[in-house]
C-alpha positions in Angstrom: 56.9 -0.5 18.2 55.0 -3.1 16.3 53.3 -6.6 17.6 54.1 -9.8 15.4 50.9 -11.4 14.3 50.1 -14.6 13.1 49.3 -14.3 8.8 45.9 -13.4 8.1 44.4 -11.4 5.7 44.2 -7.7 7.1 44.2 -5.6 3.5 41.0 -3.2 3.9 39.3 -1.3 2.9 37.4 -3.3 0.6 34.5 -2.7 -1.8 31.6 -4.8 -0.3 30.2 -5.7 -3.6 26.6 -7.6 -4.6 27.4 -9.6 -6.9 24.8 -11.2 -9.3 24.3 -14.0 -11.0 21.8 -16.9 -12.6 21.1 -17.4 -16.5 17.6 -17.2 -16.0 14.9 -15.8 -13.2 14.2 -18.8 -12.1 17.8 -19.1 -10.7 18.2 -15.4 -10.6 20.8 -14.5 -7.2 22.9 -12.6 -5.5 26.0 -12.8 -3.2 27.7 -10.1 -0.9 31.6 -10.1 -1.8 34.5 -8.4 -0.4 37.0 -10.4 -1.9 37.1 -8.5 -4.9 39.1 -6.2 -7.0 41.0 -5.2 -10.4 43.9 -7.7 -11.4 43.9 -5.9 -15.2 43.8 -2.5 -17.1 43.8 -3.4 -20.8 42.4 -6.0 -20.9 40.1 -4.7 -18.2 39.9 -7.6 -15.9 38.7 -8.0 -12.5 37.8 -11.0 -10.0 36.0 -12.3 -7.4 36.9 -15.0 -4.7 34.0 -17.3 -3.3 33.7 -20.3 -1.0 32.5 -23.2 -2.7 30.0 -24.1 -0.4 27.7 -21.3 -1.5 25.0 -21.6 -3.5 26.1 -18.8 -6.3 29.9 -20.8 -6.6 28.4 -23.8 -8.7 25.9 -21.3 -10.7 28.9 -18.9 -11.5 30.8 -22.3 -12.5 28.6 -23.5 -15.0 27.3 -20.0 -16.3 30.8 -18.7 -16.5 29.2 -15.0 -16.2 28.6 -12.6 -13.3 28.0 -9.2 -12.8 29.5 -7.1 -10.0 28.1 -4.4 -8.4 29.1 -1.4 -5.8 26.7 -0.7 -3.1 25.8 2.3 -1.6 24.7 3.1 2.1 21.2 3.3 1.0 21.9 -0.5 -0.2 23.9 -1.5 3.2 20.8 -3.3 4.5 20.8 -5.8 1.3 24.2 -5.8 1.3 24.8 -7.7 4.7 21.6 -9.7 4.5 22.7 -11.0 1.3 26.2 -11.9 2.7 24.5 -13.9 5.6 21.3 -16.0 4.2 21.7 -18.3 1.1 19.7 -18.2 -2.0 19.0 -21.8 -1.5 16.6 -20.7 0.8 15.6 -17.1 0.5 14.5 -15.0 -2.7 17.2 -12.3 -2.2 15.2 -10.2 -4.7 12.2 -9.9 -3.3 13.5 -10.1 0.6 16.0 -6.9 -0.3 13.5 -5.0 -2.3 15.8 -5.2 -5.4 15.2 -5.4 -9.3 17.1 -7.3 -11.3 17.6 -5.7 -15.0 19.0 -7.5 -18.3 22.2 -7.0 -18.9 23.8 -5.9 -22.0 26.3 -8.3 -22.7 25.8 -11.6 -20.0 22.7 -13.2 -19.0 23.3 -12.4 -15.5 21.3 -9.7 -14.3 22.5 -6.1 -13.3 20.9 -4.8 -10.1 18.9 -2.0 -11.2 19.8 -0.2 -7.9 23.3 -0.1 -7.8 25.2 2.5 -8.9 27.8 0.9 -11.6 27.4 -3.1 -13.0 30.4 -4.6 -14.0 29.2 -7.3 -16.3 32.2 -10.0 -16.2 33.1 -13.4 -18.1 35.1 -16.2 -16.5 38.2 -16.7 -17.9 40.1 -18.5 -15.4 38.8 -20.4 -12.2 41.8 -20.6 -10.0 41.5 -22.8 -6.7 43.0 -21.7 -3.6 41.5 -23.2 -0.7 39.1 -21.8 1.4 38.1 -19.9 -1.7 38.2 -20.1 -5.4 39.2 -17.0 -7.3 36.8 -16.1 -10.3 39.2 -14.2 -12.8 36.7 -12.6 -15.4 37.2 -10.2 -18.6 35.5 -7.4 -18.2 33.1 -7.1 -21.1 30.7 -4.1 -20.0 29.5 -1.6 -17.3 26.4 0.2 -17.0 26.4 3.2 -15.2 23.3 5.0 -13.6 22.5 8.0 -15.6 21.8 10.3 -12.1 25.4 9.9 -11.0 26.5 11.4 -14.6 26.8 15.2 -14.8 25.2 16.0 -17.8 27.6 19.3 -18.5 30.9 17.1 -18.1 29.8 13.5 -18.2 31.9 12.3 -15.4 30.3 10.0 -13.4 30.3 10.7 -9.7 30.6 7.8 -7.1 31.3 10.3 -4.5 27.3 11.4 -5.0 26.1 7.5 -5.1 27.9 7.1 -1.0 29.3 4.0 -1.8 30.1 1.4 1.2 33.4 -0.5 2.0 34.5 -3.5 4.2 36.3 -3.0 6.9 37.3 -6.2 9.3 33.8 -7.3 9.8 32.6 -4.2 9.7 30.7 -2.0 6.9 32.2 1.9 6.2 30.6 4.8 4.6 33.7 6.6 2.5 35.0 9.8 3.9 35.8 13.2 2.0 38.6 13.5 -0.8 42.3 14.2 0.6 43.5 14.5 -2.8 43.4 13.3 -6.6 45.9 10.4 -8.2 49.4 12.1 -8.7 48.3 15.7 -6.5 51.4 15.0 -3.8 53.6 14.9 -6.7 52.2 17.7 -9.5 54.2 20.5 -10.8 52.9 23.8 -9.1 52.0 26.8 -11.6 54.5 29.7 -11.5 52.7 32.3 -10.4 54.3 34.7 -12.8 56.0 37.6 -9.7 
């Protein structure tokens, strides 16, 4: 039997993402996001949704640029305290113990740290209410070279122990159940 709840928005997992922004180092921050996600493949196109009272909304408004960036449990410390105290007041930098690093393709920075930067442009700004959703074109990622296996380069998140969301709480991720399309693959005759 199921309860009936009122509406709200219960879709989790969610990447807990730090999310950077600023044209320069003088106004250089970052934000904790879990309203975020893929809304393209080709073009590759993501977005982020953030409250307009905080202080990255206005910088991401006029810059048009941000760079989004998984976290890892090593980074779960930054990753709340970021999500909690405002750049208005704080250096989130230097509080976290973070570096920012140019980025290859927007002037917001990439968080040296983190395991892959998604460097995004605004494309859209669509208003919603207690939020404003940030759709952005994906324009370049940077990946840290010790998650890449230098005999296959595949990149391996599983290694980095990224975080999720999780209804106010933060998750470490669990061990693979299986890879995209294994419940449905073709078994191998074994030739009896």
């Amino acid at each position: 039997m199921k309860q009936s709840w009122k509406p709200g928005t219960l879709i989790y997992p969610l990447p807990a993402v730090l999310v950077s922004v600023g044209s320069t180092p003088e106004e250089y921050n970052m934000l904790t996001v879990a309203w975020t996600g893929t809304v393209n493949s080709e073009p590759p196109m993501c977005y982020i949704s953030v409250r307009r009272e905080r202080h990255s909304y206005d910088i991401i408004k006029r810059t048009g640029e941000f760079v989004i960036n998984l976290t890892t449990e090593q980074m779960a410390r930054a990753t709340d305290w970021c999500g909690v105290r405002s750049g208005r007041d704080y250096d989130k930098w230097r509080e976290c113990g973070l570096t920012p690093m140019a980025a290859e393709h927007v002037s917001a920075p990439v968080i040296a740290e983190a395991p892959i930067s998604i460097e995004c442009r605004v494309r859209q700004i669509v208003e919603l209410g207690s939020h404003d959703m940030f759709i952005a074109d994906v324009v370049g990622v940077m990946a840290d070279e010790k998650y890449i296996d230098p005999q296959t380069g595949r990149f391996s998140l599983e290694a980095a122990r990224p975080i999720v969301y999780l209804h106010g709480e933060y998750y470490k991720l669990g061990k693979a159940i299986g890879h995209f399309g294994w419940s449905v693959r073709k078994k191998k005759s074994g030739g009896r």
